[in-house]
C-alpha positions in Angstrom: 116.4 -62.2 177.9 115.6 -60.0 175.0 112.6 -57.7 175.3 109.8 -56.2 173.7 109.6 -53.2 172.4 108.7 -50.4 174.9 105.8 -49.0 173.4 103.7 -52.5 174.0 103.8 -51.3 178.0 101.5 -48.6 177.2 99.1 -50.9 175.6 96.9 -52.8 178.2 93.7 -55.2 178.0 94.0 -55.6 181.7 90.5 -55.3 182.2 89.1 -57.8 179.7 91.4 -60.5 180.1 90.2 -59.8 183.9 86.7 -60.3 182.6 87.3 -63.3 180.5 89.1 -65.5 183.7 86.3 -64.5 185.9 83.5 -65.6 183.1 85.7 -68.9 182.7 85.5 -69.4 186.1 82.0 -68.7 186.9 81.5 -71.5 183.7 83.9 -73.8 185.6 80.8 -74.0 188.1 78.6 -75.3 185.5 76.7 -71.7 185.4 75.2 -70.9 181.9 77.1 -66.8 181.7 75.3 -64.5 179.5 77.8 -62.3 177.8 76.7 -58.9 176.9 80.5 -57.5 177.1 81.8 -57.5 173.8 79.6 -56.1 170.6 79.6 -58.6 167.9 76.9 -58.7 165.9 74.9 -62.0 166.9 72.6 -61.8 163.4 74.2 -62.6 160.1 74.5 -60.7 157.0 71.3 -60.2 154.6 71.1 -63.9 152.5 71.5 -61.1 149.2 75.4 -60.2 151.2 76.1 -63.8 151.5 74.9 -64.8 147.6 76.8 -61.6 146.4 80.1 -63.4 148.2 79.4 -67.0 147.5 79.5 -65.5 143.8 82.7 -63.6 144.1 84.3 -66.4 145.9 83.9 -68.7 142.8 85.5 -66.3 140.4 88.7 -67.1 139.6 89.6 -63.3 139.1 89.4 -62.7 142.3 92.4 -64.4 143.7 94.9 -61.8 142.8 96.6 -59.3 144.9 93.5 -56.4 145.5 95.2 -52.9 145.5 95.9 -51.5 149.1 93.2 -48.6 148.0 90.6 -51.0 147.5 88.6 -51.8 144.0 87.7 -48.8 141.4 84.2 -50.6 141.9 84.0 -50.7 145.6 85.3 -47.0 146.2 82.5 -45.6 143.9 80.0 -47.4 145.4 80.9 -46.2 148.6 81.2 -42.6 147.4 77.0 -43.1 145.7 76.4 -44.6 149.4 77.8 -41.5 151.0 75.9 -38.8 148.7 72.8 -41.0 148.7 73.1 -41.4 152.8 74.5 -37.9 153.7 74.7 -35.7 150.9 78.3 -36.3 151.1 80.2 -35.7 147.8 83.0 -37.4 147.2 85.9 -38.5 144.7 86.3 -42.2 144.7 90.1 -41.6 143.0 91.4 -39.7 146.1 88.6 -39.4 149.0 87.7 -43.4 149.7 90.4 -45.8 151.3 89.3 -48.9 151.7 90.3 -50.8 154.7 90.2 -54.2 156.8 87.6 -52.8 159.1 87.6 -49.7 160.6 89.9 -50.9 163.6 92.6 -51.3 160.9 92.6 -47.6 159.8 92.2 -46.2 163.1 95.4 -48.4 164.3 97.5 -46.8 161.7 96.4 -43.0 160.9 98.5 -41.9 164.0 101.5 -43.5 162.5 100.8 -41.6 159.4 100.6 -38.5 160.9 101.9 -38.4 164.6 105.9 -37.8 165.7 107.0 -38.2 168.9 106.0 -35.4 171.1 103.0 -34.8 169.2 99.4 -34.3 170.7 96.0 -36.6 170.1 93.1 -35.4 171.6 91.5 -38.7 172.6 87.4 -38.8 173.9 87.8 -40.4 177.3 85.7 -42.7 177.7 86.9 -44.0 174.8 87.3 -47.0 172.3 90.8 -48.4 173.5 92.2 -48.3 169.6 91.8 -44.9 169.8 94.6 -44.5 172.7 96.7 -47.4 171.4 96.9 -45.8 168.3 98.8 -42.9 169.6 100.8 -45.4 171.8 101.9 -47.2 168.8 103.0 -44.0 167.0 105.1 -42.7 170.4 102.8 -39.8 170.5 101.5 -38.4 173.3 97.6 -38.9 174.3 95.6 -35.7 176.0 92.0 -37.0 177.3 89.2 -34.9 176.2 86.6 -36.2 179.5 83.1 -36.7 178.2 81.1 -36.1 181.5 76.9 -36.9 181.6 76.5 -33.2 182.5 77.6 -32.2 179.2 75.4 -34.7 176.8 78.5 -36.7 177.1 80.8 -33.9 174.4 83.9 -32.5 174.6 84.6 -28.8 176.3 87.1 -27.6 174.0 87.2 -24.2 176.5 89.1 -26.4 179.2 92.1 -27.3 176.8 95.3 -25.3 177.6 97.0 -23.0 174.9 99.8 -25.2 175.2 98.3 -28.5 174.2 97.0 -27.0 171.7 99.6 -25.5 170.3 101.0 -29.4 169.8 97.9 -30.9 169.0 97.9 -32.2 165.5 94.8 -34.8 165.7 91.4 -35.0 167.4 89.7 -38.4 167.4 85.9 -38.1 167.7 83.3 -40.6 167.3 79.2 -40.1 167.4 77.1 -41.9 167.8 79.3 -42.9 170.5 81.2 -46.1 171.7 81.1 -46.8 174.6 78.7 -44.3 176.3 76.3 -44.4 173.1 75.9 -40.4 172.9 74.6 -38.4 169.6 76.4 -35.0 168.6 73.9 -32.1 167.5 74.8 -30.3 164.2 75.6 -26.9 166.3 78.3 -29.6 168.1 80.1 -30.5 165.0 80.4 -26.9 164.1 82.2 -25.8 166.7 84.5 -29.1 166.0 85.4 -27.4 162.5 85.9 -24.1 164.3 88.0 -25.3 166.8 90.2 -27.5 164.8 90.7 -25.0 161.8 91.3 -22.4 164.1 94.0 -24.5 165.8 94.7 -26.4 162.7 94.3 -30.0 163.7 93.0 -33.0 161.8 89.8 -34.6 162.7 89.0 -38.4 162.4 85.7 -39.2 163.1 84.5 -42.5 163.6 81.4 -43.2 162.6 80.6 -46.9 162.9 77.0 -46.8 164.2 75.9 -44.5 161.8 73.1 -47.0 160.8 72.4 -48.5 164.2 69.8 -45.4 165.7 66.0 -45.4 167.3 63.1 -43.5 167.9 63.8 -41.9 164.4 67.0 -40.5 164.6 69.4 -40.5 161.9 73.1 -39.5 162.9 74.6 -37.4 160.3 78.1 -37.7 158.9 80.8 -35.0 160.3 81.4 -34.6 156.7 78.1 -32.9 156.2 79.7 -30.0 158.5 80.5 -26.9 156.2 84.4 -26.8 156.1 84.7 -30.2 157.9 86.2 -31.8 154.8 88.9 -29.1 154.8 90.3 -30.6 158.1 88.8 -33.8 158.4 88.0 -37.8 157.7 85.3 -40.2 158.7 86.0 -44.3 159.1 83.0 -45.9 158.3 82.5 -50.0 159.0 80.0 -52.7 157.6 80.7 -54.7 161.0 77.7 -52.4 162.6 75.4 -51.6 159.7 75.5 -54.7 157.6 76.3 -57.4 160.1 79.6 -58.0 158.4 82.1 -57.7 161.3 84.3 -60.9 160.1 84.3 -59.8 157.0 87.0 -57.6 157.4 86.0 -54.5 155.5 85.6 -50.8 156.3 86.8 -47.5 154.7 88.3 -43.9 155.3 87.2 -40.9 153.5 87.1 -37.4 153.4 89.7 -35.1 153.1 92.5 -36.3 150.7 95.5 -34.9 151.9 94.9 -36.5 155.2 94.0 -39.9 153.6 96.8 -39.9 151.6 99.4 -40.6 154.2 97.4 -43.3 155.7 97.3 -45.1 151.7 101.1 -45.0 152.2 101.4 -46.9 155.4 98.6 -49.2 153.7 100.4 -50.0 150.5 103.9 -51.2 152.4 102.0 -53.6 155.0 98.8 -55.2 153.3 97.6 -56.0 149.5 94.3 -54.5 150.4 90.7 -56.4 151.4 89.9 -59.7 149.9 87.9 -59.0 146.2 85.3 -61.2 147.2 84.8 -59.6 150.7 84.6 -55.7 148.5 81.9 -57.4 146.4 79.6 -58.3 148.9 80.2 -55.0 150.6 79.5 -53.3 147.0 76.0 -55.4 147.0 75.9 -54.4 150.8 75.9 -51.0 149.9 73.7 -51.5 146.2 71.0 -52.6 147.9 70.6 -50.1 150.5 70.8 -47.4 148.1 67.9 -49.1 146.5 65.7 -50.6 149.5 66.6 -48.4 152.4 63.6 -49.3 154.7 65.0 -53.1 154.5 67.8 -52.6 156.9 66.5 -53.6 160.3 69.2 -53.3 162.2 67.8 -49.8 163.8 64.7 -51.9 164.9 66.3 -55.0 166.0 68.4 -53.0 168.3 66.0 -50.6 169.3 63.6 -53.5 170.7 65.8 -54.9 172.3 67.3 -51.7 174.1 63.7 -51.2 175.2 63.2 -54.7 176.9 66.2 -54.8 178.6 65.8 -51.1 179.9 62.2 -51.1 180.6 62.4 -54.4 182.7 65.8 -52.9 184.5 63.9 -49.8 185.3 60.8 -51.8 187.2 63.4 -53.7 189.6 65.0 -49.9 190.3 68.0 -49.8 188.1 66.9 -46.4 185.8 68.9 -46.2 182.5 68.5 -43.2 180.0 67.5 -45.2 176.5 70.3 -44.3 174.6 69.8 -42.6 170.7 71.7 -45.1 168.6 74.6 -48.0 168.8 74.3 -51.5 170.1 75.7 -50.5 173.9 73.7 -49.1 176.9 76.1 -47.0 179.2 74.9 -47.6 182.8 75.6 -45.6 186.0 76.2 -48.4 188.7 74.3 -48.1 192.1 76.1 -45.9 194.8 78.2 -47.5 197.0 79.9 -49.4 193.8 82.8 -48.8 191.5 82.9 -49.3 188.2 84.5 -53.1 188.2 83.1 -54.3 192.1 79.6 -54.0 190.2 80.9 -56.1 187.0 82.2 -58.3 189.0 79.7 -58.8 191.5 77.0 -59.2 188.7 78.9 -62.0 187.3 79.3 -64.3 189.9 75.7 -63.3 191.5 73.5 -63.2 188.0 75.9 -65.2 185.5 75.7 -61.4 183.2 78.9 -60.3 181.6 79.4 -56.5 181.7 82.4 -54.3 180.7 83.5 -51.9 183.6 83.5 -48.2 182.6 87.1 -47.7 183.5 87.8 -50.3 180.8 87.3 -47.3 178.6 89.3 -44.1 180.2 89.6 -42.7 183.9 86.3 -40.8 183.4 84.3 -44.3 182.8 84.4 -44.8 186.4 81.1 -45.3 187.9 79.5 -46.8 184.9 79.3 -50.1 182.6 79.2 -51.0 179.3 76.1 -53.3 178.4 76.5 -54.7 174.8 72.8 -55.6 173.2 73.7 -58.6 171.1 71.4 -61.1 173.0 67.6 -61.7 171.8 64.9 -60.5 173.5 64.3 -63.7 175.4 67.6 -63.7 176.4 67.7 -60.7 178.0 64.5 -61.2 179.6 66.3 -64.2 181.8 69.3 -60.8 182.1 66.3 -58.6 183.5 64.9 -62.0 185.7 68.7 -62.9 186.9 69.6 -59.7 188.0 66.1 -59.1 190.0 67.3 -62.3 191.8 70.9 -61.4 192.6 70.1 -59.4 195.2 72.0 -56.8 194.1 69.9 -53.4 195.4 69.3 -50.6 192.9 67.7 -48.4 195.7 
């Protein structure tokens, strides 16, 4: 029998599909499962979003082939969003890619960039795209651990000379997916220190750059002084503007990395849907305008503070996290990371993600997605207090 290509055995979902046949099962019983595994937006985009499409949908000129880069109208937009949101400045010619969701460009930069034998410096725990990236492009993946003791950040002083030496990309993303960290200003520095010095690209991915609480507001890596000498930034409207089947995110930053990356672009795909870049150009309009009407922050933050609050009274303690939708949980002693996953869905009918699901140093933990409404995870908070699962 003929057989796939050797690369695809480095790629593994081992752990959700696990998750998925146990939920079906559990289901099989006739038990209602609450899934709080996967984070997809539950709330839809803004009614202007959906007018602003149902318009472009109707024009006939819209049907074409897009270009791969996306629209002249979308990637100035996007650049006004950046200076208006960061202070970013950037050209909309040669510094804004458009892409079908973030996912898309963080699949393929590796294959712009990476040879076989080269080094990725990958956050561990991590979002899996970012190792099956490097998979894809036969490069070779070195873990950068993200331990609790260090606010969850790299320790650039534990990487050998040699692996640095070969390093030629460094995939960061803050706030943080899956263990929903914030990086300081004084971090980020060091990041443009470190990679000029060794002179490797950055990516940052910064997808919940508009999902924060309790006033915070992450900044862009771009903002760094000389970070756009070495760097890019993907940026999604899955997250911010509820838009995550839409298709539609974007790469900017430093043109010489981008530039590559629009290569790979223009010999696989025509380029996001006209319509789709319209309603993300509204998206983006209207924000610009009416900041304080984006209630994503709030939304999320409410519900982060119900869930934790009434977690914390039946013993399980959980630092609130800063910003995204995810709460990253240290199990009970005595559990691992997947025993406890498991466990809570067949005693509580509550879908977590195992920690390990993310990288070796996700052990011990779980991912909690907060895409339920608050009465929803009330009946999380009740089932779980009833599972007789001790947090003591």
């Amino acid at each position: 029998m003929i057989q796939p290509a050797k690369r695809l055995s480095g790629l593994t979902s081992a752990i959700f599909t696990e998750m998925n046949r146990r939920k079906r099962e559990v289901q099989a019983r006739g038990i209602e499962v609450i899934d709080l595994g996967i984070g997809s937006p539950d709330q839809p985009p803004s009614p202007l979003v959906m007018e602003a499409l149902t318009r472009a949908v109707q024009n006939p000129d819209n049907y074409g082939y897009p270009t791969s880069e996306g629209s002249v109208h979308f990637r100035e937009t996007t650049a006004r969003w950046y200076r208006h949101r960061f202070g970013v400045e950037l050209d909309p010619e040669h510094e804004v890619l458009s892409l079908m969701g973030s996912q898309d460009g963080l699949a393929h930069l590796a294959q712009a960039w990476i040879n076989p034998g080269d080094v990725v410096l990958v956050p561990d725990p991590g979002y899996p795209i970012y190792f099956a990236s490097v998979t894809l492009a036969d490069g070779e993946v070195y873990p950068l651990p993200l331990r609790e003791e260090n606010g969850f950040l790299p320790d650039f002083s534990n990487i050998p000379a040699e692996i640095k030496n070969r390093a030629k990309l460094m995939i960061l993303n803050y706030p943080n997916n899956p263990v929903a960290a914030i990086a300081t200003d004084d971090f980020f520095a060091e990041v443009v220190a470190f990679a000029t010095s060794n002179r490797i690209i950055v990516a940052h991915d910064l997808a919940y750059s508009e999902l924060a609480f309790d006033d915070y507001r992450p900044p862009s890596f771009l903002e760094t002084p000389g970070a756009k000498e070495i760097g890019v930034e993907f940026n999604s409207f899955s997250k911010s503007f509820n838009m995550a089947g839409c298709r539609i995110g974007y790469l900017v930053g430093n043109r010489e990395v981008i530039k590559p990356l629009a290569v790979i672009k223009s010999n696989i795909d025509y380029g996001v849907f006209l319509a789709v870049q319209e309603a993300a150009v509204a998206a983006m309009q209207h924000d610009i305008e009416h900041p304080e009407e984006n209630g994503n922050g709030a939304l999320y933050q409410a519900r982060r503070d119900v869930l934790l609050d009434g977690l914390k009274e039946i013993g399980w303690n959980i630092p609130k996290p800063k910003a995204t939708m995810f709460v990253w949980a240290r199990v009970p002693n005595g559990w691992t990371s997947e025993t406890f996953a498991f466990t809570l869905l067949e005693k509580a009918g509550v879908v977590v993600i195992p920690g390990n699901a993310f990288g070796v140093q996700g052990e011990g933990y779980v991912r909690i997605a907060l895409v339920k409404s608050i009465d929803v995870l009330e009946d999380v908070i009740m089932r779980i207090k009833e599972s007789g699962i001790l947090f003591t």
